[in-house]
NUTOR-362981 format. One line per 8 residues: number of its first residue (from 1); their letters; for each residue x, y, z of C-alpha. Coordinates in Angstrom, 3 decimals, always signed. Each point is the difference from the previous one (the first is absolute). Layout:
N
NUM = a = X/Y/Z  ...
***
This chain:
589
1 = xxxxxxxx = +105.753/+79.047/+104.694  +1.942/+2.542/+2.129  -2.308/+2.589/+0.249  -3.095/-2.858/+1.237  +2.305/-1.196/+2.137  +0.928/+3.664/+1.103  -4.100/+0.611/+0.765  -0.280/-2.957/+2.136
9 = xxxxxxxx = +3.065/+0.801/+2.200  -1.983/+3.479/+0.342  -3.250/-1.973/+0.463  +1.932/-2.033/+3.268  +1.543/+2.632/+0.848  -3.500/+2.178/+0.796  +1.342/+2.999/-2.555  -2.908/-0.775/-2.465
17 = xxxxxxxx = -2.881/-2.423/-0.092  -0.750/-1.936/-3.479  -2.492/+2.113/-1.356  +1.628/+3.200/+0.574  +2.889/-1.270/-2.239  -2.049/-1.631/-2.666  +1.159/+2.059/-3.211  -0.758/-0.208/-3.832
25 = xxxxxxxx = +1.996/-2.940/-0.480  -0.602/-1.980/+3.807  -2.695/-1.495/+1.696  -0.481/-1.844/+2.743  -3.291/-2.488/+0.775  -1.097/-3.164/+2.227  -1.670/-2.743/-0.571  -4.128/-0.061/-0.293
33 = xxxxxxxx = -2.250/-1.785/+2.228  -0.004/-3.246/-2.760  +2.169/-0.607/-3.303  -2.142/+0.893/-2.416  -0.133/+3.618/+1.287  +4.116/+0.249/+0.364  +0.824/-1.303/-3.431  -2.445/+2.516/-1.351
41 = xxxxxxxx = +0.994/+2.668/+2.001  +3.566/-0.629/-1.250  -1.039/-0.361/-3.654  -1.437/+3.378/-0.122  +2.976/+1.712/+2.083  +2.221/-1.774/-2.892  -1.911/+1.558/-2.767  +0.036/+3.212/+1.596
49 = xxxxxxxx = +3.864/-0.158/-0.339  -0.071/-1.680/-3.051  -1.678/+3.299/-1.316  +1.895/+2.482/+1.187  +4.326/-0.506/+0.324  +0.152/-3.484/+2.309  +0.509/-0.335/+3.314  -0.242/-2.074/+3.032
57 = xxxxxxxx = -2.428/-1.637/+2.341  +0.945/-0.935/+3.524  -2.202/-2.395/+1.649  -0.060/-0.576/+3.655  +0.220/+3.629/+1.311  -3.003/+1.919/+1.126  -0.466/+3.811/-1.345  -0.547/+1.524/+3.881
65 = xxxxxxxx = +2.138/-0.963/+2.945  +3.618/+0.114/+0.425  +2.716/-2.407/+1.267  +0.149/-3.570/-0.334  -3.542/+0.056/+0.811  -1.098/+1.536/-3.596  +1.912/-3.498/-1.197  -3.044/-3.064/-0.033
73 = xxxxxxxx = +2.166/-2.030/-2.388  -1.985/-2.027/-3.055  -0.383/-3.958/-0.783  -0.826/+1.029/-3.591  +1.927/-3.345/-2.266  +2.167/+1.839/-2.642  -0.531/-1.968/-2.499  -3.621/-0.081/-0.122
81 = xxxxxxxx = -0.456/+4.070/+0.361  +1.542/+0.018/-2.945  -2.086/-1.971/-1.783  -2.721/+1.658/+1.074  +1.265/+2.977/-0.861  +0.512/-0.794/-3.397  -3.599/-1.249/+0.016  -1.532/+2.524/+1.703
89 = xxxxxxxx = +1.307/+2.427/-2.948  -0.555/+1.232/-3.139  +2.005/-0.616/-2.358  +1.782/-2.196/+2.393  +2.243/+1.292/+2.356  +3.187/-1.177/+0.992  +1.801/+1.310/+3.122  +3.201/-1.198/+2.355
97 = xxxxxxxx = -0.457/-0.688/+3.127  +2.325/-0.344/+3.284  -0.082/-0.958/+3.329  +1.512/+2.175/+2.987  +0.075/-0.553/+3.746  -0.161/+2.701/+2.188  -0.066/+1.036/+3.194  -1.133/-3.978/+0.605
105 = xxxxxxxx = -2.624/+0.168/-2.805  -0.293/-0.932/-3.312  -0.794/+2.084/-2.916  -0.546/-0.374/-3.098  +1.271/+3.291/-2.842  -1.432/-0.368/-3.372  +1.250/+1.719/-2.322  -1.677/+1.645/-3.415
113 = xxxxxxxx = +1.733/+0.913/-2.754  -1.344/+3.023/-2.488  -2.771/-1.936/-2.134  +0.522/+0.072/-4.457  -3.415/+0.023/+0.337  -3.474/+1.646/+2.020  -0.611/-2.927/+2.519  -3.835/-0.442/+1.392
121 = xxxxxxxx = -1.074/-1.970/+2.796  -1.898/-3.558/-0.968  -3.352/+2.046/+0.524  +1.348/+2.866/-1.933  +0.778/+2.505/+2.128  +3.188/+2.184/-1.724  +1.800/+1.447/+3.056  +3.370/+2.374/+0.644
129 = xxxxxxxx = +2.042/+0.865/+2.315  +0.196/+3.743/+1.236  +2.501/+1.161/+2.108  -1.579/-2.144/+3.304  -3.010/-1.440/-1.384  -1.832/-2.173/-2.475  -2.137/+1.891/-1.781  -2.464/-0.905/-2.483
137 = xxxxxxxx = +0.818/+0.916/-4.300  -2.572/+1.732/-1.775  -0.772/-1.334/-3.238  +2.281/+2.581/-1.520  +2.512/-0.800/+2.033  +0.077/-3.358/-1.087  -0.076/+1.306/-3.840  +3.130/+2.025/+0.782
145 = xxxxxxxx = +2.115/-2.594/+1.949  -0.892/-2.454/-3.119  +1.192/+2.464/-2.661  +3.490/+0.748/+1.937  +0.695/-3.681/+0.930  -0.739/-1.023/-3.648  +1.630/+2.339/-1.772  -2.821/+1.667/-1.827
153 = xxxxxxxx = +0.655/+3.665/-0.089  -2.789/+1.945/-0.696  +1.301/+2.744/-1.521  +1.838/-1.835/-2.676  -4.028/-1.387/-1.494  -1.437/+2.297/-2.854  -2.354/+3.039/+0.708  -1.464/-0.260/-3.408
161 = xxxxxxxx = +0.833/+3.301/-0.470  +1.844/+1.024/-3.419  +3.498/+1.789/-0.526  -1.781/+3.122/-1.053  -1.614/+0.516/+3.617  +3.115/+0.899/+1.220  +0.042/+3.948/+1.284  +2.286/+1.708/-2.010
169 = xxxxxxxx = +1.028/+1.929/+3.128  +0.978/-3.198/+2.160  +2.128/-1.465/-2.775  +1.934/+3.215/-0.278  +0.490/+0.226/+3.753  +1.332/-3.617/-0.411  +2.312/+0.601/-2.356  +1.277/+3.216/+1.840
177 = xxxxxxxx = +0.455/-2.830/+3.088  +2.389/-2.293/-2.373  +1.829/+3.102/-1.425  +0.751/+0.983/+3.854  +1.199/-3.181/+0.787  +3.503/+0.491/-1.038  +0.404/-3.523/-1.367  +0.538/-0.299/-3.201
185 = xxxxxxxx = -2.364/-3.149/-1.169  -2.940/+1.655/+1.438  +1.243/+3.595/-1.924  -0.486/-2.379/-3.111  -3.400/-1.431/+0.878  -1.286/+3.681/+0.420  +1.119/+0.362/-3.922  -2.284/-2.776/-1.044
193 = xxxxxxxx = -3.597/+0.440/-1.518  -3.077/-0.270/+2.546  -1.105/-3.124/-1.397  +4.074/-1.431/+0.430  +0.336/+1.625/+3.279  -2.949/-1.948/+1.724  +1.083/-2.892/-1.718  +3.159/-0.185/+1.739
201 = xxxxxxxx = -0.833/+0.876/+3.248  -2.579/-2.968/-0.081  -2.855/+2.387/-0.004  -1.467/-1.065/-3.302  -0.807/-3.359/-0.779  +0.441/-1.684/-3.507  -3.406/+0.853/-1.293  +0.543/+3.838/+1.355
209 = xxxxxxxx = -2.422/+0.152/+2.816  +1.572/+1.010/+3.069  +0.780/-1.647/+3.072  -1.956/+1.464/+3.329  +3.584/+1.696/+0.829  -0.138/+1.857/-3.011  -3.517/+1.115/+0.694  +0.450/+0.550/+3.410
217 = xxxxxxxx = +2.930/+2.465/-0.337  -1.050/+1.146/-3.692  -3.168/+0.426/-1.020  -2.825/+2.424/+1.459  -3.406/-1.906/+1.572  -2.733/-1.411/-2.610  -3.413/+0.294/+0.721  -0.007/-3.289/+1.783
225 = xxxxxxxx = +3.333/+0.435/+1.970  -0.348/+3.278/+1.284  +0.819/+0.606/+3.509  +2.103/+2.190/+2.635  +3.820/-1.299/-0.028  +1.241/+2.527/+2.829  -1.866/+2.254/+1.936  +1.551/+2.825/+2.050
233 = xxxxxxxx = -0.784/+1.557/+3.319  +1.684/+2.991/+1.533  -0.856/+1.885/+3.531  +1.499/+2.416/+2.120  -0.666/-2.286/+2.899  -0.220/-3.602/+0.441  -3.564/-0.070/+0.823  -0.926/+3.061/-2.098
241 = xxxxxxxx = -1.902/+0.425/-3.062  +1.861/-0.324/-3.283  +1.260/+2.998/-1.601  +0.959/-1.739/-3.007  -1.057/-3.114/-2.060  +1.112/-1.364/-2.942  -1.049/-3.098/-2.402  +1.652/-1.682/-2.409
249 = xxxxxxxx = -0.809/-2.612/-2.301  +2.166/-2.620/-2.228  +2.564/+0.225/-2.175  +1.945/-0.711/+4.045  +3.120/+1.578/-2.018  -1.526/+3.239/-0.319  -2.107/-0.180/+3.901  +3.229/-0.740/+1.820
257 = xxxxxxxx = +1.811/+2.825/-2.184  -2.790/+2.368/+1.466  -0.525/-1.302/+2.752  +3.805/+0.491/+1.234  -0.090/+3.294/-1.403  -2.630/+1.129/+2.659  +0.834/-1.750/+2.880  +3.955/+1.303/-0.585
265 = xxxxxxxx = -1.873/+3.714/+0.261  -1.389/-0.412/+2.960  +3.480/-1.149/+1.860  +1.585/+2.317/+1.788  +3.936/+0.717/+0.702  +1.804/-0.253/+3.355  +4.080/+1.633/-1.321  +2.053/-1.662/+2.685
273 = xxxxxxxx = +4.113/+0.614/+0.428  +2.012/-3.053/+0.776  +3.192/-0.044/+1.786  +1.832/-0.023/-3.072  -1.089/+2.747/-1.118  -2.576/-1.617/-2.717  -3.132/+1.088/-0.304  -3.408/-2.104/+0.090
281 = xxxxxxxx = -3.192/+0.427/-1.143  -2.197/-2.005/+1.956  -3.574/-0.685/-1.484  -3.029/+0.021/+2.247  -0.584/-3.712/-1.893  +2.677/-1.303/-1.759  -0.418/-0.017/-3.711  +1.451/-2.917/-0.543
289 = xxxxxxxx = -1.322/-1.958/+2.834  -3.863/+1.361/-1.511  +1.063/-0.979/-3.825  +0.808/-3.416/+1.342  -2.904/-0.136/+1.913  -2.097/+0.453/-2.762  +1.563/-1.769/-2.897  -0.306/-3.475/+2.593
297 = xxxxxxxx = -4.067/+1.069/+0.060  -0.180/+0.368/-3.802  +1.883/-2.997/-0.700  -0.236/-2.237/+2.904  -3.869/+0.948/+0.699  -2.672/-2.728/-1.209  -1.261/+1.821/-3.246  -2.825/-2.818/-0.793
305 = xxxxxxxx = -1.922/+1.482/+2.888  -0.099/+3.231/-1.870  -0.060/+2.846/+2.997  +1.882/+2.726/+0.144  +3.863/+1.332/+1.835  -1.614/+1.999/+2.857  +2.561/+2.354/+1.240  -0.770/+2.265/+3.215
313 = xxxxxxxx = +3.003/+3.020/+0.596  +0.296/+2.566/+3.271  +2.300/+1.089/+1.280  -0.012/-2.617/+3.079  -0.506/-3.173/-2.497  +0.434/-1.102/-3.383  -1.860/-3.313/-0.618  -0.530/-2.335/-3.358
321 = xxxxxxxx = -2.145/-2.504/-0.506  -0.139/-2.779/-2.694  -2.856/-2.665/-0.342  +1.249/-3.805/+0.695  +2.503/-1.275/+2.761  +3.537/+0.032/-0.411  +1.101/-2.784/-2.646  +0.065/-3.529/+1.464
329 = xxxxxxxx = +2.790/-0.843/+1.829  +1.010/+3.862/+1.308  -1.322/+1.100/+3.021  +1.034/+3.521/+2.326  +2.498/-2.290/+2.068  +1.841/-1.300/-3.163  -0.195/+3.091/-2.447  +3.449/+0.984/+0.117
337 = xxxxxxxx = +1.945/-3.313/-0.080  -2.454/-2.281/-1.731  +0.940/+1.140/-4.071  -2.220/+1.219/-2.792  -2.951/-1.595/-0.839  -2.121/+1.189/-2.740  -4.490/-0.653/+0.153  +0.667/+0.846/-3.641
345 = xxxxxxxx = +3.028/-0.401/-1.517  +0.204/+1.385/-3.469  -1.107/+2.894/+1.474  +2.496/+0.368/+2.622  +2.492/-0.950/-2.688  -1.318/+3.246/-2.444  +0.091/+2.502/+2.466  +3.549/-1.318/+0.880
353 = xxxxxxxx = +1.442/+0.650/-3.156  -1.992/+3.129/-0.225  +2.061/+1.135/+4.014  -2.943/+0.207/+1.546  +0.121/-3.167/+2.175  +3.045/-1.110/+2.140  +1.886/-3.574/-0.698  +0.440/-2.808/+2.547
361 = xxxxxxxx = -2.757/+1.423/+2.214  +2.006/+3.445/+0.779  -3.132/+2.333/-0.171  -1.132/-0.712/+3.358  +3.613/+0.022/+1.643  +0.167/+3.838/-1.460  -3.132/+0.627/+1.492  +1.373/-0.388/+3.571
369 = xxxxxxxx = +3.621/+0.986/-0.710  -1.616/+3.275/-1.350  -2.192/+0.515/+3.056  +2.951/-0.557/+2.397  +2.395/+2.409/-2.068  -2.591/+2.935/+0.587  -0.047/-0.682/+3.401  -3.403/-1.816/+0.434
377 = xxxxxxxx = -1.183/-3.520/+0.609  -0.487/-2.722/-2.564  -3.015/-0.165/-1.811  -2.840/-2.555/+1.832  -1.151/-2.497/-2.893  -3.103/-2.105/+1.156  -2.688/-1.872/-1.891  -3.706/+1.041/+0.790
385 = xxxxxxxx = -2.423/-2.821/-0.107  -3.645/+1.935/+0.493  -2.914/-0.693/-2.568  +2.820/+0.236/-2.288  +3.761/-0.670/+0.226  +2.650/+3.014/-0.552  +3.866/+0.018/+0.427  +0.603/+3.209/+1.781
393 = xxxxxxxx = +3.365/+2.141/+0.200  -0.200/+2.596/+3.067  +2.658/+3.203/-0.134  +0.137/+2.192/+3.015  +0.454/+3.504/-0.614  +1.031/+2.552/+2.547  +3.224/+1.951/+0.686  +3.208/-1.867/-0.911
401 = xxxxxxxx = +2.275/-1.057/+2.309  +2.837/+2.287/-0.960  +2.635/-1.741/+2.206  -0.636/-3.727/-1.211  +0.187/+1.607/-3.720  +3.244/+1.973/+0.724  +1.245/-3.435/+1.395  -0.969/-2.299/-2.700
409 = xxxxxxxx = +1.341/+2.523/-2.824  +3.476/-0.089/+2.506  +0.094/-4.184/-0.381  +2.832/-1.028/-2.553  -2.005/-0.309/-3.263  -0.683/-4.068/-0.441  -1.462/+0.514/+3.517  -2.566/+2.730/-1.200
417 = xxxxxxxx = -1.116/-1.815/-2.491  -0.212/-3.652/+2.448  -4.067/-0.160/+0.790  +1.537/-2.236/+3.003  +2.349/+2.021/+1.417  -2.742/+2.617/-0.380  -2.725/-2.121/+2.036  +2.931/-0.880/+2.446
425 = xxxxxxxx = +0.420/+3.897/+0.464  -3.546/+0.584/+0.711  -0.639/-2.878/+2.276  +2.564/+1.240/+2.300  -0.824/+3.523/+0.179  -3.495/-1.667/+1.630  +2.563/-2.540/+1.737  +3.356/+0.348/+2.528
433 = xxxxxxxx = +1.201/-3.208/-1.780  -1.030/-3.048/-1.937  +0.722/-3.691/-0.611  +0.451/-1.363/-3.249  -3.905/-1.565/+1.143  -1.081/+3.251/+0.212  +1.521/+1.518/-3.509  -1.230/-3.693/-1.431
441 = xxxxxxxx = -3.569/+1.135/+0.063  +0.497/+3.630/-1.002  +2.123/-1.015/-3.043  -1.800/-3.169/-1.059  +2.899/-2.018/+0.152  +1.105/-2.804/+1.747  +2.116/+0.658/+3.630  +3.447/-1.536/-1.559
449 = xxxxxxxx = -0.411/+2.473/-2.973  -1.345/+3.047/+2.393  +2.836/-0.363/+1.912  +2.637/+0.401/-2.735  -1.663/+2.908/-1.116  +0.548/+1.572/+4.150  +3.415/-1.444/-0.292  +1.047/+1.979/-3.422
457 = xxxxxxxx = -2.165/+3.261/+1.556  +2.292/-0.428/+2.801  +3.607/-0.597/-1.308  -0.070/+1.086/-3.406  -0.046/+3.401/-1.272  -3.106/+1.249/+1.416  +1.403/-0.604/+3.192  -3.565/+0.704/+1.662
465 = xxxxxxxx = -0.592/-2.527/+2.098  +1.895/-1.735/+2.880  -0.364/-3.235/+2.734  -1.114/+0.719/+3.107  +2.545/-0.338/+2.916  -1.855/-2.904/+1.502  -0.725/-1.692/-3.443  +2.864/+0.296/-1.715
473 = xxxxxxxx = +1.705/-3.808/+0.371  -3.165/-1.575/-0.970  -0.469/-1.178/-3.556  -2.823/+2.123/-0.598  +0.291/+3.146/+2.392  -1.995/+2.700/+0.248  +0.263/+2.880/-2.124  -0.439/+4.072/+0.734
481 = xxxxxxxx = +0.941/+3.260/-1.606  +3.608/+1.613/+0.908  +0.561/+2.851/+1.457  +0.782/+1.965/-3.270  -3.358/-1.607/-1.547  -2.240/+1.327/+3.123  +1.318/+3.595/+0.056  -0.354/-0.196/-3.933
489 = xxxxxxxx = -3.460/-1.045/+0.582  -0.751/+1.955/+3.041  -4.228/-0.051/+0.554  -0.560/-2.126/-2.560  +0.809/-2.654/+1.786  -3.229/-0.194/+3.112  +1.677/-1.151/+2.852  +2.777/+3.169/-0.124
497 = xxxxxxxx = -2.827/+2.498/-0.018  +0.217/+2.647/+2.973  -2.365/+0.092/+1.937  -3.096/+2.480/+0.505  +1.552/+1.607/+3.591  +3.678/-0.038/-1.980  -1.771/+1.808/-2.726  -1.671/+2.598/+2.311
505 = xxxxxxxx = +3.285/+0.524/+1.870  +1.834/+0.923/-2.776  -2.055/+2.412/-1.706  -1.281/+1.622/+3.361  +4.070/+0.674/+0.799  +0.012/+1.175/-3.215  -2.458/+2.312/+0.016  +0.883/+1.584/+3.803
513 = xxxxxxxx = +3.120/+0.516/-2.117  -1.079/+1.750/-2.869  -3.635/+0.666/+0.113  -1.430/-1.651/-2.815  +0.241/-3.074/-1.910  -1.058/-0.788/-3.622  +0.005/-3.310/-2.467  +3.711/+0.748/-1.424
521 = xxxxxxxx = +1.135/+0.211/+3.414  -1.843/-3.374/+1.269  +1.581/-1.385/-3.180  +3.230/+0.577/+1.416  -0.004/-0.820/+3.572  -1.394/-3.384/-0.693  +1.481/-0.500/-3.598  -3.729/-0.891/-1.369
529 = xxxxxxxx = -1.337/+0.965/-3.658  -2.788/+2.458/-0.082  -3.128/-2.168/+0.456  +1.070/-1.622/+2.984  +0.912/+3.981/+1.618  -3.626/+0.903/-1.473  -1.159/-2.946/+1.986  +1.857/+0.967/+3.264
537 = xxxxxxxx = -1.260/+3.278/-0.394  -3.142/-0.795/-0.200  -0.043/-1.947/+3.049  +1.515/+2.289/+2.091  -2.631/+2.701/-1.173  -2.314/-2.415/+0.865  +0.845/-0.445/+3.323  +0.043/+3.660/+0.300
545 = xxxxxxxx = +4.238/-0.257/+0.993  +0.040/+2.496/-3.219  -2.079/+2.620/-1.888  +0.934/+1.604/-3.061  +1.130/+3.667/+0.523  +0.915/+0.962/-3.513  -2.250/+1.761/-2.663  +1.641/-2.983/-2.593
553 = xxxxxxxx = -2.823/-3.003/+0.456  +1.232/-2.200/-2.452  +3.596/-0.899/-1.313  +3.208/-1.553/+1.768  +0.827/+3.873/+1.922  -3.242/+0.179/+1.604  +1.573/+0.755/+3.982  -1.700/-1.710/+3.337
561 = xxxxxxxx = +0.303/+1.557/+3.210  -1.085/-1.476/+3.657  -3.480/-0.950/+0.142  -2.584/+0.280/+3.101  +1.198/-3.318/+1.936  +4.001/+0.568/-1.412  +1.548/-0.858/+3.610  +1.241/+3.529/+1.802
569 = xxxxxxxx = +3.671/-0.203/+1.453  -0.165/-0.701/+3.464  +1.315/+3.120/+1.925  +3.767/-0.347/+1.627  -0.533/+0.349/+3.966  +2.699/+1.389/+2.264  +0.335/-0.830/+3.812  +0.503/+3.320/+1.488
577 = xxxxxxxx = +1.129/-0.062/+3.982  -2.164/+2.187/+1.916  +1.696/+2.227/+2.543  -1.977/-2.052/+2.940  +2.283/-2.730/-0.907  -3.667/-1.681/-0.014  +0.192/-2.803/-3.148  +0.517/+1.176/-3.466
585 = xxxxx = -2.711/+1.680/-1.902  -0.714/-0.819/-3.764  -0.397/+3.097/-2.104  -0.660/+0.164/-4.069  +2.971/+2.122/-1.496
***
């Protein structure tokens, strides 16, 4: 209710108009030119919700315009919308509905709960909402939503496929996985005979055929099953040709194994020295955040369409892609906070027990907290919807940022390991401050919950964050880095770094001083890491400020001296009285 109410005061207010702040749960419509047209138009806006996580529908406000213009008000009776509603539906849908006035208008908000089932229009039409918009369910779409919302898991059925398929290779590798675990019970259940072992894990039924899990993650492709599980890309550029490529088919325990394997030796190492004296190793991708990435593909992907993991590595990107959207209910603006949900669930519950697969939904909240601790952004997760539908997890590559890494390895060790305090770290090295609002978004958490995470960033340990001056008396103040924080941070943070004729000043005094200049020595005067003094270098040669002057051409000593349009010292003049005591002549000493 707060946060409508919150979109119409911005609405009034001329900050936003309504369909700029429609979202995946909010709508806003008006009424038709006759009845018949509104209730339908509302029925299929319900089932759209209905189909996806709930939501509301504001009638009354127009999508363009702003102020209480964009408010036309509605004479729709309550009571009979939602009757026709639940006519208009299929199976019947029943919704609450309230009336508001505002700005001398009145609305109506209806609001949608999650459906227990996949809702249709009366004509049939299967609909789901998308971020902003209603958008149409493919056939498999409605399959999907059906299985999830009535709890048939898919990979629980039978493959028909008998005990003895199982590659002898796999089952080893899964019982290496138990012994590893550390826990004693599953120590035991690598002990037991194959035929035991799958028993208890739920992977064999009674009459020993296996479940789909069990060939899935088990067994090698029959003649009818065969296809690609992962396939592999690497190139040296983005946009290049691929250098390497690599195929794997089931058993998935023995493809991800592999597939790991190769990607890990492609990864470089950045060694990076904190102020503590500890020593980092910061991977060009984080291993972690890739093995998470992955493992949520194999287990989270749609497996019944039957295409393959396609995974494209340079050094500038690392992307996977898994067939099927994310699982019903989890969207990019609710994958941290909204909890685990598994498309298949005794599969997600195997490759728990096995370690490979995070509880309560953690896998993705490693993913960013990874990609923040090696001083890069979080990973971009988006669903695809083309001729067919992919979820999509984007890495960016590229130098680390040495000082954000140097400062998150500094932070008192719950806060390392916070994936909010993390995102709250990032946002305002983009940011001068933020408002619980702002860190709402970012964190996908409400503003009253945001704002206790700024308050404990602020006064407890960490100690990173303070008010400002002018905001500190209100109940929910700004917030900004200290002092210490900023100078730990230096240019990682944007809106500290120096700027291009503060840059050329210094290293022009410098060299008038001692003749040359090379990357060690840029490192220190503007306490950068060694990509960002390549970089400067490189745009200083480029503007032809510096050449190179040194045999050395490549390495960290390679020396710079004044290039053709380095700016010559103007000459000191001297007024010199002439003996005519005519006026003073200027003369160059």
């Amino acid at each position: 209710m707060a946060d409508i109410e919150d979109v119409l005061h911005a609405i009034e207010r001329r900050q936003t108009s309504a369909g700029m702040a429609e979202t995946q749960v909010l709508d806003f419509k008006t009424e038709k030119p006759n009845p018949k047209e509104t209730f339908q138009d509302l029925a299929e806006a319900s089932v759209c919700f209905a189909n996806a996580g709930g939501g509301s529908i504001v009638v009354g406000v127009r999508d363009v315009g702003t102020g209480t213009d964009a408010f036309v008000g509605t004479d729709l009776d309550l009571h009979q919308l939602r009757s026709r509603i639940y006519d208009l539906t299929e199976p019947h849908l029943t919704v609450a509905i309230r009336e508001l006035i505002w700005a001398g208008k009145r609305l109506v908000e209806i609001q949608v709960p999650e459906g227990l089932d996949v809702y249709s229009t009366g004509k049939g039409l299967f609909l789901r909402r998308w971020t902003d918009q209603c958008r149409p369910m493919r056939p498999a779409d409605v399959a999907r939503l059906s299985d999830d919302r009535n709890g048939i898991d898919w990979s629980a059925q039978p493959s028909g496929r008998p005990i003895d398929d199982v590659d002898p290779q796999a089952m080893q590798q899964l019982r290496v996985l138990l012994r590893s675990s550390g826990e004693t019970a599953k120590e035991q259940l690598a002990r037991l005979a194959d035929h035991e072992l799958l028993r208890e894990l739920r992977l064999a039924l009674p009459d020993d055929l296996l479940t789909r899990t069990a060939d899935y993650l088990l067994c090698p492709p029959s003649g009818s099953t065969a296809h690609d599980l992962i396939v592999y890309q690497h190139r040296q550029t983005a946009s290049g040709e691929a250098d390497q490529v690599r195929r794997w088919q089931p058993p998935m325990l023995t493809a991800f194994t592999e597939s790991m394997a190769v990607i890990a030796a492609r990864i470089g190492v950045t060694p990076v020295n904190t102020a503590r004296g500890q020593q980092l190793a910061i991977e060009d991708y984080p291993t972690a955040a890739v093995r998470e990435g992955l493992a949520n593909a194999l287990i989270h992907g749609d497996l019944r369409e039957r295409r393959a993991i396609q995974i494209e590595h340079s050094p500038e990107a690392l992307t996977v892609r898994s067939p099927g959207p994310l699982v019903s209910g989890i969207t990019p603006q609710n994958i941290l906070t909204h909890g685990s949900r598994a498309r298949f669930p005794l599969l997600a519950a195997t490759m728990r027990v096995l370690g490979l697969a995070e509880e309560l939904g953690q896998g993705v909240d490693r993913m960013y907290r990874e990609m923040v601790r090696s001083g890069r952004t979080v990973p971009r997760v988006h669903v695809d919807e083309g001729q067919t539908t992919e979820t999509v997890v984007d890495f960016r590559g590229g130098p680390p940022n040495v000082r954000l890494a140097r400062f998150v390895a500094d932070l008192p060790e719950a806060e390392q390991r916070d994936t909010d305090a993390l995102l709250i770290t990032l946002l305002l090295c983009q940011k001068r401050s933020v408002t619980a609002k702002d860190v709402s978004t970012a964190i996908q958490r409400d503003p009253r919950e945001a704002e206790g995470v700024l308050r404990r960033l602020a006064h407890g340990d960490a100690k990173i964050l303070e008010p400002t001056a002018g905001t500190v008396n209100r109940r929910q103040p700004n917030y900004r880095f200290t002092g210490a924080a900023l100078a730990a941070l230096g240019p990682a943070v944007a809106y500290s770094r120096r700027t291009a004729s503060e840059t050329d000043r210094k290293v022009i005094d410098h060299l008038r001083d001692y003749g040359t200049i090379n990357n060690s020595t840029l490192q220190r005067i503007f306490d950068v890491d060694v990509y960002q003094a390549r970089d400067l270098l490189r745009d200083l040669v480029g503007r032809e400020l510096l050449v190179r002057v040194s045999e050395q051409t490549r390495g960290v000593a390679v020396r710079y001296g004044p290039g053709p349009k380095f700016p010559q010292k103007g000459r000191r003049r001297t007024a010199v009285k002439s003996t005519d005591d005519a006026a003073p002549a200027f003369f160059d000493e």
